[in-house]
N, C-alpha and C positions, 0 to 999 in steps of 0.2 A: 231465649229471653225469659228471664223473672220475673213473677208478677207479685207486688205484695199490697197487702191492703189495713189499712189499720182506720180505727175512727176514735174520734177522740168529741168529749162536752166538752165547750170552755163557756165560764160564766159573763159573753158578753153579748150585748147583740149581734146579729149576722152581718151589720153595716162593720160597725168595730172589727169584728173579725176577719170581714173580706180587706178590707181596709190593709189593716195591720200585715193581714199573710200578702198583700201586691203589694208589699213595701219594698221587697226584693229588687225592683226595679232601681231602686232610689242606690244598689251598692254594686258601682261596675264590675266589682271583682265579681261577684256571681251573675250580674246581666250579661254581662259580656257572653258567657256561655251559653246561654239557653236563647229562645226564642218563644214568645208566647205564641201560640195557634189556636188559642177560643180565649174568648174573655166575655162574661155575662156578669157583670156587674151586681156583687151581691148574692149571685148563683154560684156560681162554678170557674175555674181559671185553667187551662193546658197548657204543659209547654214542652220542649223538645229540645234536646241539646244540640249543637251548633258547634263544638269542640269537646276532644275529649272522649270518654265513655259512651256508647251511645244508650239515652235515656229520654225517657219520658213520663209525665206525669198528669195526674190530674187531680183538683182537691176540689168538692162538692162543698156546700156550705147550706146547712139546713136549719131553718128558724124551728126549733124550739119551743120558746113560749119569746115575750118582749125582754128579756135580760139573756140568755143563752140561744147555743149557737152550738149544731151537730157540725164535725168534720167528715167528711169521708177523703181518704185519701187515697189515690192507686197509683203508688211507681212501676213502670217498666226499665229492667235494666238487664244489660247484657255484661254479666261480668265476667274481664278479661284478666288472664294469667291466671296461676296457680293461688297468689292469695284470695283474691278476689274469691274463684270460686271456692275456696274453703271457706272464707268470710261468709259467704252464700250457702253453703253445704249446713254450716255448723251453726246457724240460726242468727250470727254477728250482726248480721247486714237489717235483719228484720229488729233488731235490737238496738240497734242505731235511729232507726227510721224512729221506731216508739218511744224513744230518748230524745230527737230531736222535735216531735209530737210534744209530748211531756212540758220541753222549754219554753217552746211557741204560747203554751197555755198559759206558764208562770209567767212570762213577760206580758202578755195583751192580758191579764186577769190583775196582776201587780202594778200595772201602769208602767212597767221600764220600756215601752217605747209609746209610739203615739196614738193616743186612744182616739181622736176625735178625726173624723173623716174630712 
């Protein structure tokens, strides 16, 4: 299994941000898959896949000052076949992750989805 860890600022409060990242819930195509296993409202949220790749994750959420918000992020993945683990070998996969980090910020910082808890 993979471990990757990436942390990211984004400039909102830590409510907004827990907020915004358990929105997941709200789109079946991705709940469907996982399964949450900790939830600390405003702390920290785990979850576990349930189909699929087998994976787990966990994202920290740390206040900052009153406008900003630390992420901590730790996926565990187990990548299967040959692409995957080149994807994984070749630094793709951690690249994705930091990309999909990157997005998370521009939308809960831009307002393209729902800022208010």
């Amino acid at each position: 299994m993979r471990t990757y860890e990436e942390t990211i600022d984004v400039a909102v409060p830590v409510t907004i941000a827990y907020h915004n990242w358990t929105g997941f819930e709200a789109f079946p195509w991705f709940a469907a898959g996982v399964e949450v296993v900790e939830r600390k409202p405003g702390e920290l949220i785990a979850w576990r896949s349930t189909a699929g790749p087998d994976q787990s994750g966990l994202a920290r959420f740390e206040r900052v000052d009153d406008s900003s918000t630390r992420i901590h992020l730790e996926l565990h993945t187990e990548p299967e076949g040959v692409i995957e683990q080149a994807a994984a070998a070749t630094g793709l996969v951690a690249a994705h992750i930091r990309g999909e980090l990157e997005r998370f910020k521009e939308l809960v910082e831009h307002g393209h989805i729902a800022l208010n808890p």
